[in-house]
Residue, then its C-alpha position, 0 to 999 in steps of 0.5 A: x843521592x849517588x847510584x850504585x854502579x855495578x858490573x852485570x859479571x859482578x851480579x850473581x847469586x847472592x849479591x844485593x843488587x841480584x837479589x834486588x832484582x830477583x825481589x822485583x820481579x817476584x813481588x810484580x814491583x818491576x816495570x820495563x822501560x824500553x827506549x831507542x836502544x831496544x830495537x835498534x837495527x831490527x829489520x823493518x819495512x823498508x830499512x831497519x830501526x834507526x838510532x836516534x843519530x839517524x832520526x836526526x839527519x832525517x829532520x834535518x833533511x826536511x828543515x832543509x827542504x824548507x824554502x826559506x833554508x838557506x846554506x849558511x843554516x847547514x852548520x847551525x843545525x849541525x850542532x844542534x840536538x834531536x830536540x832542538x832539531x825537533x822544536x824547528x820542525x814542528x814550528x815548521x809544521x804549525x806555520x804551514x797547519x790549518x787548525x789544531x791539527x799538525x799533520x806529517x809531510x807525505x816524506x816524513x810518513x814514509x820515513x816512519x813506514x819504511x823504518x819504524x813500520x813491520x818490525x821482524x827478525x827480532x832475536x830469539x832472546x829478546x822475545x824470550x824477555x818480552x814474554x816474561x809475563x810482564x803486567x805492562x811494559x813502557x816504550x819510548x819508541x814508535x816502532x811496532x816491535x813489542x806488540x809484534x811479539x806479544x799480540x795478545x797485550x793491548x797497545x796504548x798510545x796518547x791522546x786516548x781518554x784511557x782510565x786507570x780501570x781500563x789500564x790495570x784490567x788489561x795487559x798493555x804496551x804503553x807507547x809514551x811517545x806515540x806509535x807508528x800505525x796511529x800515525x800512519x793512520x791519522x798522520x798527525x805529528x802527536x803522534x810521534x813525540x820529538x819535540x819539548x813543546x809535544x813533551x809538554x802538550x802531552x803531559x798537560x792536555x786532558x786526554x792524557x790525564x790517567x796515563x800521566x798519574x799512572x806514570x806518576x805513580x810508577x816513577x814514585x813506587x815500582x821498580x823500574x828497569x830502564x834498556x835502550x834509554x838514554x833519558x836525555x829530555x825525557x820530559x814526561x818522566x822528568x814532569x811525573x810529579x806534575x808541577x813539583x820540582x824535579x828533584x822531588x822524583x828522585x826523592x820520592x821514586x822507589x826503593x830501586x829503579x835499574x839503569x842497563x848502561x850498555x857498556x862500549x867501553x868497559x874500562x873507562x869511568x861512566x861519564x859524571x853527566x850521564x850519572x848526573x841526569x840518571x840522578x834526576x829520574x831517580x835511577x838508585x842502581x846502574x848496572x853496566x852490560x857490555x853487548x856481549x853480554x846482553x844475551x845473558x841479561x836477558x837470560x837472567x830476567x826470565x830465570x827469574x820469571x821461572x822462579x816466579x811461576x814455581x813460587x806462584x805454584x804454593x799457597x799464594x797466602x802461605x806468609x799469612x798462616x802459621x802465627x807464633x804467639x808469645x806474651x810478654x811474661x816480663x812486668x817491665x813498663x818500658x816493654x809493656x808501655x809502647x802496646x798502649x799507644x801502637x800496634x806496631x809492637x804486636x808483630x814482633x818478627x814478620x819473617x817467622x809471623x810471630x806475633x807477641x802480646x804485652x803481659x796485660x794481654x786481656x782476652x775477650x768474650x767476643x772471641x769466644x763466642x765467635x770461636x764457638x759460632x765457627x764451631x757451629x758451622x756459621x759461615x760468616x762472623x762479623x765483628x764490629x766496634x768503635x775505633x780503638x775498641x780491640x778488634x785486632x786483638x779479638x782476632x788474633x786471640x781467634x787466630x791463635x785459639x784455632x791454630x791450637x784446634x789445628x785448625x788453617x787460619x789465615x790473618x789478615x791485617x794491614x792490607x787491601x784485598x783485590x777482588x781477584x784475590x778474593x775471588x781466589x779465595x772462595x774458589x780456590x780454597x778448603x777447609x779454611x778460615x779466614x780472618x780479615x782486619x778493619x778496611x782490608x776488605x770493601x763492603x762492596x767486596x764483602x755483599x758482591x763476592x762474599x754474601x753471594x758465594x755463601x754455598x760455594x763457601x760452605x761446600x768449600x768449608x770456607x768460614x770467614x771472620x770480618x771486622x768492621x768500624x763502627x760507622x760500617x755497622x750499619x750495612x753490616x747489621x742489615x745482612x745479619x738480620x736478613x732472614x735469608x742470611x739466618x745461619x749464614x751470617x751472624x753479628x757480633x759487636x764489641x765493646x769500647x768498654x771492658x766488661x767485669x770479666x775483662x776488667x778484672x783480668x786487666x787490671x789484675x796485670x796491670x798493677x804489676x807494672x805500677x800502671x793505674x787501673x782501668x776504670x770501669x767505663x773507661x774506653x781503650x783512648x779514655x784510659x791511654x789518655x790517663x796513661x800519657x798524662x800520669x806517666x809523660x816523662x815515659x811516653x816521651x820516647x813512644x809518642x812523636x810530638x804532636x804539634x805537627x800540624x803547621x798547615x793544610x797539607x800536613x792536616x790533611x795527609x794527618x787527616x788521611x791517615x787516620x782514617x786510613x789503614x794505609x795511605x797508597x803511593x796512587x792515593x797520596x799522589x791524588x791528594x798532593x800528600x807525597x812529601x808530607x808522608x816522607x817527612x812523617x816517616x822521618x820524624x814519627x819515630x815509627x809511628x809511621x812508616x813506608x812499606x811495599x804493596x804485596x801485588x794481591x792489594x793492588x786494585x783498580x785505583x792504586x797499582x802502586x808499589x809503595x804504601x805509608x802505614x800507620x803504627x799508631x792511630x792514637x798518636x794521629x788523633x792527639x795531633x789532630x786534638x792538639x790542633x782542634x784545641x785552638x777554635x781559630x782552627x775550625x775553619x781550616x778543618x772544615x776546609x780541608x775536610x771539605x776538599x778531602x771529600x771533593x778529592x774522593x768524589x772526583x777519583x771515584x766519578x766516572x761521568x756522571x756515576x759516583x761509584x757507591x765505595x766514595x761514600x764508604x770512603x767519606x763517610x769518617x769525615x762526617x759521621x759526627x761520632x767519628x769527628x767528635x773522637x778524631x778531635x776531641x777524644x780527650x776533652x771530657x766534654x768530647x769536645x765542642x760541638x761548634x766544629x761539626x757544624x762548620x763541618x756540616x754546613x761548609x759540605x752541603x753545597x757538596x752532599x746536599x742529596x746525600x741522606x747519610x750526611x743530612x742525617x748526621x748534620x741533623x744530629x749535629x743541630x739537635x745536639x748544637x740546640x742543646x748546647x745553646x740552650x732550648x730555652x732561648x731563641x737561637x737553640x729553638x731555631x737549631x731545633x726547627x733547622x734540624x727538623x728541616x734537615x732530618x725531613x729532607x734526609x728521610x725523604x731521599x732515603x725513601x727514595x733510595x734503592x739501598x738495601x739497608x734503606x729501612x735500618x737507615x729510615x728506622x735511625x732517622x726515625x729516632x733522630x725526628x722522634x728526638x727532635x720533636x721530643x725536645x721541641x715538646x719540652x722545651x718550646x714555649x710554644x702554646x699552638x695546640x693544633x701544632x704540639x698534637x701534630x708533633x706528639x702524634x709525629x713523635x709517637x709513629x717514630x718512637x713507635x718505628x724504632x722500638x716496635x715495628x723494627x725494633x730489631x735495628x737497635x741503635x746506640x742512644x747517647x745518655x742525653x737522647x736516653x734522658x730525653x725519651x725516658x721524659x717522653x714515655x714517663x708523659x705517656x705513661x704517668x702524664x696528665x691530660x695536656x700531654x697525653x689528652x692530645x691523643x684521641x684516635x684508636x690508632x695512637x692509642x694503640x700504638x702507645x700502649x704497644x710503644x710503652x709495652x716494648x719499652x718498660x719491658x711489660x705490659x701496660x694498660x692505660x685508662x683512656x679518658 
């Protein structure tokens, strides 16, 4: 792509490339790149900073000093570049080394102390710009100029086993080629990068495996302003995509990256070789600064930090406030249609937050029962629900109902809340409300600041609304039921299905735009699949083509996103998904799209500038079904599902912790109601149940000590023990397999210090109860001793779920619902060879206790 080039006397107020880089800057996007240039000339120890044509006759000067020079060299090497000069000393070097290690000759050291050692009279000027506030700032160079001004920042150099953690929790000086005190203390040559061969032993060595992403990440998605950079051979920036071709920086890199060309020569044209190598860093924008006019430049760039600080000065929320809410007051289908399958739709025009619903627009009762909580005083509502049961829509009905009581609201709907800012928020804030969409917050965040901030949040008048997937409720339910957070915290679920209410009111729209009803136990994904197949010449023009998945990498970036609310510059790099998010944006008509991070998301693992969003979870899940439709696939699934979560693991391991937010991030990819939508949403069936289970067992060898996981794989083999028929051997196998599993799981969780421990052991519970129900009613086996030991086992499970903690509710499928309806109706009105097994006081306590609580009534039964 050819770069614009731009006159710095031309870039003035109101001009593109002006406010581009006023943009940057004020949206923390903006990352400096100081190379030789910068520091050139400043005075030192003893000499000044050389430039990189004095550096060069010093590595002459020492190849000449080698006993095998010979005269006839002299006009060879006067040829030759810095880094051709370079790879001849270091070979140098290393013939001479004993070991690994590569130390400078005693002259070379010197040369570094005397010119690159105590670098002072900086101009004014200049540490005017390098005190602007900067999060980071990279140079190239070796000398100790930049952290002479700024003490304060922190100085990284190479060869240091840095992790990301420790790079965004502090201010630093990133020394990409080495720095002069490291070497004049260890006097080792890796640390004063010269030649191709320590480019590359750099880039590719373990040590520096975190500072490499980290500049990955920033060629890919910040801005970035290059002063004093030549960029010829800069081969870690060149290899910032890792083993991808070159060409793919250029491709991918961020919206703009600003060159400061110094301009000797005003007149003349920038050479096509020059423009030609700044292509292959990604450079979008030259901008040519005679040295006369660098004072000014610089003046520029702190005008700008100025502007910055003042603007930081207001609400740092404040485009997060004051929603304008329309409705489609037209029965136009071609308006309405697109609502069904996307959300992009809903924010009509972002620069005045004007959200705008379609005309079937339904509201729903969850949000009023939250509206009257909040009105209550309740500090914090929780609202969860399944993937497409209309959360986002409850919100912002509760956004607008409270705007209208004058109430400040804040929404927020598609990005990742940092810790800081959540901080911020329950400290900083008053009298204010704050409505947080699914994944926008962790549920770390939401127990470590929120659940333990509740009487700041109080005193504060801070009132929070937090919505959660279905596969998060389980955390969720436990704080609502804890009694230290009665009149805290209070739960709310909703419904996939539309209640009589809303259904009326739904369809009494929907029939203006000659829509077919929604039917009363239609889901939101069961009735947009009835859309797309009665109305498909229309949805056409919204749905992208769904055969778009021809290979692992695009099921998994397909696999990714939707599961994601957003897939971060950071992220998509550490899944190798890149290129594959770019051709989305391409060819999705929208569906998905590349935006830029606001500086409040960023965290400890994404400091990226750019995310991939996705506008319509639907259109992934039917290119995920269309895929799932051919069984052959299965395997290829299960693989890539297998590495998505061995990526997750690795990204969040820090030795041999695994923080505990991988298991919220995994969780989708094996939660079997989860994978059962994901692939087979539109199967009436909801699909085979085949493919979770080569899901399951190819992640075992992966999660074997993970309860979660076994307790779903062991609902995986109970319903696949179904499907195969309890009537033959094979299902009975699945059965006792299950029973293994389900054992195993309970057995951890027990040993488990989660504070949802009991929620979880009270489910596995039923899963056990289930299973053995099963095993009673179908099982030909004829042992007494082992079916009274399984009744008695099945009576303390069902007797844990409905009554010891029957406050953990959970959501039975119709078939486990028919299966303990058997079970009680043998309690209740069976003969002696089911209930005669139950003989102790015990039991027969505890069944007349579990028949009570589930007929609803008491019940009384003439022990015989």
């Amino acid at each position: 792509m050819k770069p614009n080039i731009y006159r710095f006397a031309d870039v003035v107020d109101g001009t593109d490339v002006y406010e581009k880089i006023k943009d940057a800057i004020i949206n923390n996007r903006m990352i400096p790149v100081l190379g030789s240039g910068f520091s050139y000339g400043f005075k030192a120890n003893n000499g000044t900073v050389p430039s990189v044509n004095d550096l060069k006759e010093k590595i002459k000067q020492e190849l000449t000093e080698d006993e095998e020079y010979d005269e006839y060299d002299a006009e060879e090497l006067e040829r030759f570049d810095l880094s051709r000069l370079s790879d001849m000393f270091m070979q140098l070097l290393e013939e001479h080394s004993d070991g690994d290690k590569v130390f400078a000759p005693k002259s070379f050291l010197k040369y570094m102390e005397d010119h690159f050692y105590n670098v002072h009279d900086c101009p004014n000027y200049i540490k005017s710009f390098l005190r602007c506030d900067w999060e980071y700032l990279y140079t190239l160079n070796y000398d100790d100029t930049i952290e002479k001004t700024l003490p304060e920042y922190e100085v990284v150099v190479p060869y240091r086993n840095l992790n990301q953690k420790w790079l965004k929790e502090k201010k630093c000086v990133i020394k990409l080629h080495g720095d002069v005190h490291t070497m004049l203390s260890c006097k080792e040559m890796k640390y004063c990068t010269l030649s191709k061969s320590q480019y590359l032993n750099s880039i590719t060595s373990s040590e520096n495996k975190d500072l490499m992403e980290w500049l990955q990440d920033d060629c890919s998605s910040k801005d970035l302003l290059f002063i004093g950079c030549s960029l010829s051979g800069e081969y870690d920036f060149l290899f910032a995509e890792g083993t991808k071709r070159v060409s793919q920086l250029s491709y991918d890199a961020s919206e703009n990256s600003f060159y400061i060309y110094y301009d000797c020569d005003p007149e003349g044209k920038i050479p096509l070789y020059v423009r030609s190598d700044l292509g292959n860093y990604g450079i979008k924008n030259i901008i040519r600064v005679t040295p006369d006019e660098m004072p000014e430049f610089y003046s520029l760039i702190c005008e700008f930090f100025k502007e910055k600080a003042s603007i930081q000065k207001e609400d740092k929320l404040e485009k997060y406030r004051n929603f304008v809410f329309e409705q489609l007051t037209s029965c136009d289908l071609a308006c309405n249609l697109p609502y069904i399958f996307e959300n992009k739709s809903l924010l009509a025009n972002p620069r005045n937050n004007t959200i705008l619903f379609p005309y079937f627009y339904t509201h729903r009762t969850v949000s009023k029962n939250i509206i009257n909580a909040l009105e209550r005083g309740i500090p914090v509502c929780i609202i969860a629900g399944n993937r497409f049961a209309g959360k986002t829509y409850a919100l912002l009905e509760i956004v607008d109902e409270l705007q209208k009581k004058h109430k400040k609201v804040y929404y927020i709907g598609d990005k990742n809340i940092s810790t800081k800012i959540l901080n911020y928020i329950i400290s900083c804030y008053h009298q204010a409300v704050f409505v947080f969409d699914c994944r926008t917050i962790e549920n770390r965040q939401f127990q470590n600041i929120i659940l333990n901030n509740l009487n700041a949040m109080v005193e504060n008048s801070i009132q929070i609304v937090y919505a959660v997937n279905r596969s998060d409720r389980n955390f969720t339910k436990v704080i609502h039921i804890d009694e230290s957070m009665r009149g805290f915290v209070e739960y709310y679920s909703i419904d996939s299905i539309l209640d009589s209410n809303e259904l009326t009111e739904f369809n009494s729209k929907i029939k203006k735009l000659t829509i077919v009803n929604r039917k009363k136990n239609d889901t939101f994904l069961d009735y947009a699949f009835r859309i797309e197949n009665s109305r498909l010449s229309d949805c056409k023009s919204i749905l992208p083509d769904v055969n778009l998945i021809g290979d692992k990498d695009m099921l998994r970036c397909i696999l990714l996103l939707a599961n994601c609310n957003f897939m971060s510059v950071t992220m998509a790099n550490r899944f190798d998904i890149t290129e594959e998010l770019v051709g989305l944006c391409e060819k999705s008509n929208g569906a998905v799209q590349k935006d830029y991070l606001s500086d409040f998301e960023l965290t400890n693992l994404t400091h990226s500038g750019v995310k991939y969003v996705s506008n319509s979870l639907y259109w992934l899940y039917r290119c995920l079904a269309n895929y799932a439709k051919d069984s052959t696939n299965y395997e290829t699934i299960a693989d890539v599902i297998v590495e998505i979560v061995k990526t997750y693991i690795e990204i969040y391991q820090r030795g041999d912790v695994v923080d505990y937010q991988v298991y919220q991030e995994i969780k989708p990819y094996y939660y079997l109601d989860t994978l059962q939508q994901m692939f087979f949403f539109d199967s009436p069936s909801r699909g085979s149940i085949a493919l979770p289970d080569i899901i399951y067992s190819k992640l075992r060898s992966v999660l074997h000590s993970q309860y979660q996981f076994l307790h779903q794989t062991s609902k995986c083999k109970l319903r696949y023990s179904q499907q195969l028929g309890l009537g033959s051997d094979k299902g009975i196998r699945v059965l006792e397999e299950a029973n293994l599993i389900i054992d195993r799981a309970m057995e951890l969780a027990d040993q488990s210090a989660s504070r949802n421990k009991q929620y979880t052991i009270t489910h596995m519970n039923v899963t056990k109860a289930l299973i053995l129900t099963n095993y009673l009613r179908y099982s030909k086996n004829d042992n007494p001793e082992k079916k009274e030991k399984q009744l008695l086992t099945a009576i303390d499970c069902y007797y844990c779920f409905y009554v010891e903690f029957k406050e953990y509710s959970a959501d039975l499928t119709d078939a486990e619902l028919s299966d303990v309806k058997w079970f009680m109706e043998q309690l209740f009105t069976g003969d002696d060879a089911f209930r005669g097994f139950v003989t102790d006081k015990e039991h027969r306590k505890k069944v007349e206790e579990l028949l009570n609580a589930y007929y609803k009534k008491r019940i009384t039964i003439s022990w015989t």
